[in-house]
C-alpha positions in Angstrom: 130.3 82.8 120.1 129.4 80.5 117.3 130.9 81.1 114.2 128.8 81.8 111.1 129.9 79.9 107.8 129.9 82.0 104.2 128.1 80.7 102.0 129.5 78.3 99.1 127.1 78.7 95.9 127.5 75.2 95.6 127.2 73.5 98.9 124.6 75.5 100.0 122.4 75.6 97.1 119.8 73.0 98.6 120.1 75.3 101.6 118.7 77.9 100.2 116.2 76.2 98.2 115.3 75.2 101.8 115.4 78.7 103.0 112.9 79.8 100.0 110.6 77.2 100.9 110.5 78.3 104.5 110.2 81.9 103.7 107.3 81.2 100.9 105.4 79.1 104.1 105.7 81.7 106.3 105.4 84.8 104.3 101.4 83.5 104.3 101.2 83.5 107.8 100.5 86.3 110.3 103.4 85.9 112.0 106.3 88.6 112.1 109.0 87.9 109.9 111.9 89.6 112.3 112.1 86.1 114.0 113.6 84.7 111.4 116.8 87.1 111.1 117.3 86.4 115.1 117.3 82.4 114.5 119.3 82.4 111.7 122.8 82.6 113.1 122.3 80.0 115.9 124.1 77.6 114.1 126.8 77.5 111.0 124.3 77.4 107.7 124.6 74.2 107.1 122.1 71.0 106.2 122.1 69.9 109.6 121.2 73.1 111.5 119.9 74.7 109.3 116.4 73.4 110.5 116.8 74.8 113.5 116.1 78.4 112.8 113.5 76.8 110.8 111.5 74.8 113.2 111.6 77.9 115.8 110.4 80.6 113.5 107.1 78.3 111.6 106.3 77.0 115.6 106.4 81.1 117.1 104.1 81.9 113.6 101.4 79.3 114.5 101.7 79.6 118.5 101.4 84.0 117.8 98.7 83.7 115.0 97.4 80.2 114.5 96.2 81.6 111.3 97.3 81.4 107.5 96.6 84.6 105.6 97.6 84.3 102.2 97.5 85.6 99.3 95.7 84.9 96.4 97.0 83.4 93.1 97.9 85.1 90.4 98.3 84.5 87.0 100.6 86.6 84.3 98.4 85.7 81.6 95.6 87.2 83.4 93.3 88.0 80.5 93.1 84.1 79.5 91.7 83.8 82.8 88.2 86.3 82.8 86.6 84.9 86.1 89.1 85.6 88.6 90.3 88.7 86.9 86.3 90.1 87.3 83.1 88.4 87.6 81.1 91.0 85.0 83.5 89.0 82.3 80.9 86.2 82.6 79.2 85.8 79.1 81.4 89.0 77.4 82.7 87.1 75.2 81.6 85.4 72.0 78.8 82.9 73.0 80.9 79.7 74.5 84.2 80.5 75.9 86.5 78.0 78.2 89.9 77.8 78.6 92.4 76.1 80.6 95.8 77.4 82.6 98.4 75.5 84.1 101.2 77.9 86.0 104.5 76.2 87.3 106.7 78.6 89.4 110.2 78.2 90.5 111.0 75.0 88.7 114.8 76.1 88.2 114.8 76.0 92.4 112.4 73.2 93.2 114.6 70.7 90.7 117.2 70.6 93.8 114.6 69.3 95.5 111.9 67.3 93.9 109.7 67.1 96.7 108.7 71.0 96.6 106.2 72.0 93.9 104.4 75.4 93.2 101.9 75.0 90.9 98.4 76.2 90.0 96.0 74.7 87.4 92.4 76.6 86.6 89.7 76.0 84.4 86.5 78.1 83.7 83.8 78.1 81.5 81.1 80.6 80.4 78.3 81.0 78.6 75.8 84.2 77.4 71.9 83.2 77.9 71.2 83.8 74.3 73.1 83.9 71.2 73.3 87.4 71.7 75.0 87.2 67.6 73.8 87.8 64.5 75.0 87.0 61.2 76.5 90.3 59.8 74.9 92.0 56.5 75.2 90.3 53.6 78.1 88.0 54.7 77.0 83.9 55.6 79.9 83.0 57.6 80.6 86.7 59.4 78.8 87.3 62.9 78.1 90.3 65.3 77.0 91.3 68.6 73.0 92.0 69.0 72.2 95.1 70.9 70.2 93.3 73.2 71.0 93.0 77.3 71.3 89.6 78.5 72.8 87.4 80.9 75.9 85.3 81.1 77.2 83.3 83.5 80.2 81.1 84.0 81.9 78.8 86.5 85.5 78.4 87.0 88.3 76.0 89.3 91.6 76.1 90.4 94.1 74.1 92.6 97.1 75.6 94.1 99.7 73.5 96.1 102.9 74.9 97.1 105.7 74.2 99.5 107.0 71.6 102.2 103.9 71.5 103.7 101.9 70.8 100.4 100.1 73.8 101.6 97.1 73.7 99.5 94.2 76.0 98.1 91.1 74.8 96.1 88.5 77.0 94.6 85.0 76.5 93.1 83.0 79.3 91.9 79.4 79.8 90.2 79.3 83.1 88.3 76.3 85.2 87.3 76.5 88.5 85.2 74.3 91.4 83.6 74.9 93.2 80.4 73.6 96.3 79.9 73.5 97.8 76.4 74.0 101.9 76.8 74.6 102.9 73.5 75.1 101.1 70.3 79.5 101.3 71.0 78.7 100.5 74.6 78.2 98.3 77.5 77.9 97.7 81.3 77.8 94.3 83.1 77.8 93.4 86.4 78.9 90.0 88.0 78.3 88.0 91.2 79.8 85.4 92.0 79.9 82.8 94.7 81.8 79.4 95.8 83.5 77.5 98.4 87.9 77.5 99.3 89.3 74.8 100.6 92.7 75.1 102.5 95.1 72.4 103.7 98.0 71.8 105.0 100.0 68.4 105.8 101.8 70.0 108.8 103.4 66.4 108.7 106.0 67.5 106.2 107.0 70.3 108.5 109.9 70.6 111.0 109.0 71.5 114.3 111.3 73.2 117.3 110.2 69.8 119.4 112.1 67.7 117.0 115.4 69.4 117.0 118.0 66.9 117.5 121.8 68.0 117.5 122.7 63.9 117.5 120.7 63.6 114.2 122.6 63.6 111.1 119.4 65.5 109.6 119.3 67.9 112.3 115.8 67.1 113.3 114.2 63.8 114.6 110.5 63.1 113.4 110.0 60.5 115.6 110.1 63.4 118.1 106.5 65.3 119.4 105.1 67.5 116.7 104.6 71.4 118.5 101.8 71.7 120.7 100.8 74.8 118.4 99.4 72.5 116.0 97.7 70.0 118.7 94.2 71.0 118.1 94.3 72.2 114.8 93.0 71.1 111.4 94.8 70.0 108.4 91.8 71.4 106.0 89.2 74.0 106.4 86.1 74.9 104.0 84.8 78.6 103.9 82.3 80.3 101.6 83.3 82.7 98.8 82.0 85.8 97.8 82.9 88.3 94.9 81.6 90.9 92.5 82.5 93.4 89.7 81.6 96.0 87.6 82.6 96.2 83.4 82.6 99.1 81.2 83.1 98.3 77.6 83.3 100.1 74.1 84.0 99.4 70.9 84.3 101.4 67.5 84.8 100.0 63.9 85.5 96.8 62.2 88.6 95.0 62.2 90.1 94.0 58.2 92.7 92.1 56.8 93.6 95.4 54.7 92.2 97.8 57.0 92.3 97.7 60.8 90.8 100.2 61.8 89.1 98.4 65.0 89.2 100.4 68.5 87.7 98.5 71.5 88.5 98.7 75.2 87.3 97.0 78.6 87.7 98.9 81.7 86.6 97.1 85.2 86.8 96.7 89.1 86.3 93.3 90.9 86.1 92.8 94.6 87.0 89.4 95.7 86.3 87.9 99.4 83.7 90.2 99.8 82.5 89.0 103.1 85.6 87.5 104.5 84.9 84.9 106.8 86.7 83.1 109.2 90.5 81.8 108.0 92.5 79.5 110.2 93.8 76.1 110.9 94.3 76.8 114.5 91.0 78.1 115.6 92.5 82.1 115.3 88.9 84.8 114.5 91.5 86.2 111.6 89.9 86.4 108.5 90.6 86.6 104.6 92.0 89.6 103.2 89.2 90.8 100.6 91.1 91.6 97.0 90.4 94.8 95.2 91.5 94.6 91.3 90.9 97.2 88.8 91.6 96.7 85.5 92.3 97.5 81.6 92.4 96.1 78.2 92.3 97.4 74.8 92.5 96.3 71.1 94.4 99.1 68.9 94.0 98.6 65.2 96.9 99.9 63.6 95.3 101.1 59.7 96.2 100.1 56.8 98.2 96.9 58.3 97.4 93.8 60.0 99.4 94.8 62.9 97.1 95.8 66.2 98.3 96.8 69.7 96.7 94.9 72.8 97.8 96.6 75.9 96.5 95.6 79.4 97.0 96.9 83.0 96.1 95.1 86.3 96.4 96.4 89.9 95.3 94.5 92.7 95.6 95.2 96.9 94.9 92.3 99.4 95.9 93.3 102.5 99.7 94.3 103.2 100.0 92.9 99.5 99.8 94.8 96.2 100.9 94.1 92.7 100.8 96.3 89.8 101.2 94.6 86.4 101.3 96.4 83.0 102.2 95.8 79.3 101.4 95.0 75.6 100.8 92.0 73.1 101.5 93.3 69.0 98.9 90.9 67.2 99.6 90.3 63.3 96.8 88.8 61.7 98.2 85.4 59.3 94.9 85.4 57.3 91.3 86.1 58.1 88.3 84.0 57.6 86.8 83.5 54.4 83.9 85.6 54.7 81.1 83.4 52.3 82.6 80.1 52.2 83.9 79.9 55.7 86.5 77.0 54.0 89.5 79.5 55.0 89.9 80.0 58.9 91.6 83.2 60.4 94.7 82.8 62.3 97.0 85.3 64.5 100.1 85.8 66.4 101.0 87.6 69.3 104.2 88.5 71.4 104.6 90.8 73.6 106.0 91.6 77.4 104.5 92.4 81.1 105.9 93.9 84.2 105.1 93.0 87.7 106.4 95.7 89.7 109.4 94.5 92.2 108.8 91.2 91.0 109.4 90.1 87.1 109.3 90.6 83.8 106.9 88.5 81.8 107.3 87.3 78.2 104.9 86.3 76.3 103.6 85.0 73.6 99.6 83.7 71.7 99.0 81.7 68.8 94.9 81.7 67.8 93.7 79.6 65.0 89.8 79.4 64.3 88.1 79.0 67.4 91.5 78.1 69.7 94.1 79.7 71.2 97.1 78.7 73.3 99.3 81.1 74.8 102.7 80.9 76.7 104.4 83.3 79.1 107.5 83.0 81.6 108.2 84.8 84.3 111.8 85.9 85.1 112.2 87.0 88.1 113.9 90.4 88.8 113.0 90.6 93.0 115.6 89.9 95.7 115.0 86.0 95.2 116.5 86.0 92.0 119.9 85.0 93.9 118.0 81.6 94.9 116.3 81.5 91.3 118.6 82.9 89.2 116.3 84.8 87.4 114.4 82.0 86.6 110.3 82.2 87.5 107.1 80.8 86.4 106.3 79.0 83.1 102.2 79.3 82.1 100.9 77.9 79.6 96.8 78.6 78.6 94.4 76.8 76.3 91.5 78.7 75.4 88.2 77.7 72.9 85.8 80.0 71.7 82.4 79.8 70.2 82.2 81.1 67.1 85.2 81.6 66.0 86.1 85.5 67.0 87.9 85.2 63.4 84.3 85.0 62.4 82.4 87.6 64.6 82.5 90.9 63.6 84.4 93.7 66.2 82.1 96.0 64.9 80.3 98.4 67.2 77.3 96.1 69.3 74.3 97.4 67.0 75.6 98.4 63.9 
């Protein structure tokens, strides 16, 4: 009967580093995750076998499935990122919006080892048709929304690489949306969009049950026979992209310095992957989960302050997979814009905090100034990994530029 060591929290540290690694690999693959509990006490826990268990579970994944099906990036700063929150977003804003994220999760575990990385960088840009804005009454440097319907569209990219494997997901989307004016507090758009994913993989950085070696002083040998799993498979894969949504969006009053009074609100429902197509490096008919997300975002002007609440919900479902993520940013408002000579430019700050359920609490934290903002959240984790991480989760950090400044345009109702 072979014995099974305790763990030491400082020994086996890089072991379970190694372990998260593994389980993040394989927890995107259609594989059952029961294997791995049955490996696992073959061996002591140590660096040597430990890549036992390892190489047996990831070669019975791609041998049962031969199929990654992952799930989709996500971001905690989700409303800095419009396009893959909902494609109706296109063109909603001011006139020019783009904006950059960079998200980089598990640093505090990775660190042991410095080969590992998991992060995602996006960028997107959109644009209305017209300048659907107006100068307000009466006021040179003050803008507002015309009533009039109109297009926007938008396109946006992210890169995700994560794990041993460098396993790798590249997105490019084209974005098209429809705004229609209902009333003169209210709007409807709906988006379409369409791209290309790339996956890869470099299943050379992968151990494999064929290169188990118990003479090794690593465990494994790579000199050894990859599995045969992988013998006709491909390291990278193209598939189209489809997606669309559906915005509903009111807003009420004016937002002052001395009075805020404003009252706006975004409700919408996004379908990503809407024809899934074919998903695998091994040849496998499985295909990509489609992502359902509905969504919720508000602006609460508190009166007679320059305090306003911005609340937001997200829930999403792809597949076996569902995250529900809910919370508030307080905004105070440093100074506005000068209204006539446009020589003084409006700044805020926010802070606020998110919950993911079973999975983190997000604080966070937005600075605007004129026609920027940046914005910077972290992720501590609160799930059962928090014994590898120790709490410790994802940093994001967001540029965003808008066009005019929204210190400038008007929150009043669209036609007023």
């Amino acid at each position: 009967m072979p014995q099974i060591h305790r763990l030491s929290p400082y020994r086996d540290r890089r072991n379970l580093w190694h372990l998260f690694v593994f389980v993040r690999i394989i927890s995107s693959l259609n594989c059952a995750g029961f294997i791995f509990f049955f490996t696992l006490p073959l061996k002591p826990f140590s660096m040597k076998t430990i890549k036992l268990p390892f190489a047996i579970l990831i070669s019975a994944c791609l041998a049962l499935s031969g199929v990654v099906n992952a799930q989709d990036i996500h971001f905690s700063q989700f409303t800095q990122s419009p396009l893959t929150l909902n494609p109706a977003l296109a063109g909603t804003s001011v006139w020019i919006r783009a904006g950059m994220i960079f998200r980089d999760q598990w640093r505090a575990v990775h660190s042991m080892n410095s080969n590992n990385t998991f992060t995602t960088l996006g960028a997107s840009f959109d644009i209305k048709s017209k300048r659907r804005w107006i100068k307000a009454k009466n006021q040179t440097e003050r803008y507002r929304q015309s009533g009039d319907n109109g297009f926007g569209w938008g396109v946006n990219i992210y890169n995700d690489r994560a794990g041993d494997g460098h396993m790798g997901t590249l997105n490019v989307n084209g974005t098209l949306a429809y705004q229609i004016m209902t009333g003169e507090k209210s709007m409807i758009a709906l988006g379409f969009q369409g791209g290309i994913m790339q996956r890869s993989i470099d299943f050379s950085k992968l151990y494999w049950g064929t290169q188990y070696d118990p003479t090794s002083s690593t465990g494994y040998n790579v000199a050894l026979p990859a599995d045969k799993a992988i013998a006709g498979g491909d390291d990278s894969f193209i598939i189209p992209d489809l997606g669309t949504g559906l915005t509903y969006t009111y807003k009420k009053n004016e937002r002052y310095m001395r009075g805020n009074d404003q009252m706006d609100f975004t409700l919408g429902a996004a379908l990503f992957h809407a024809a899934p197509f074919k998903y695998s490096f091994l040849g496998s008919t499985e295909k990509l989960y489609q992502r359902l997300v509905i969504h919720g975002m508000s602006t609460i002007g508190i009166k007679n302050t320059s305090i306003a609440l911005v609340p937001a919900v997200m829930i999403q479902k792809q597949g076996p997979n569902q995250e529900i993520f809910a919370g508030s940013m307080v905004r105070y408002m440093l100074k506005e814009d000068s209204k006539y000579t446009g020589y003084v430019k409006g700044a805020s700050i926010s802070a606020g905090g998110y919950y993911r359920n079973k999975d983190a609490f997000v604080a966070a934290a937005l600075f605007e100034f004129a026609s920027y903002g940046i914005g910077v959240s972290y992720d501590f984790n609160l799930s059962g990994l928090r014994t590898v991480s120790s709490g410790r989760g994802g940093l994001e950090i967001t540029l965003r530029f808008l066009n005019p400044s929204p210190f400038l345009f008007s929150q009043a109702s669209f036609g007023k």
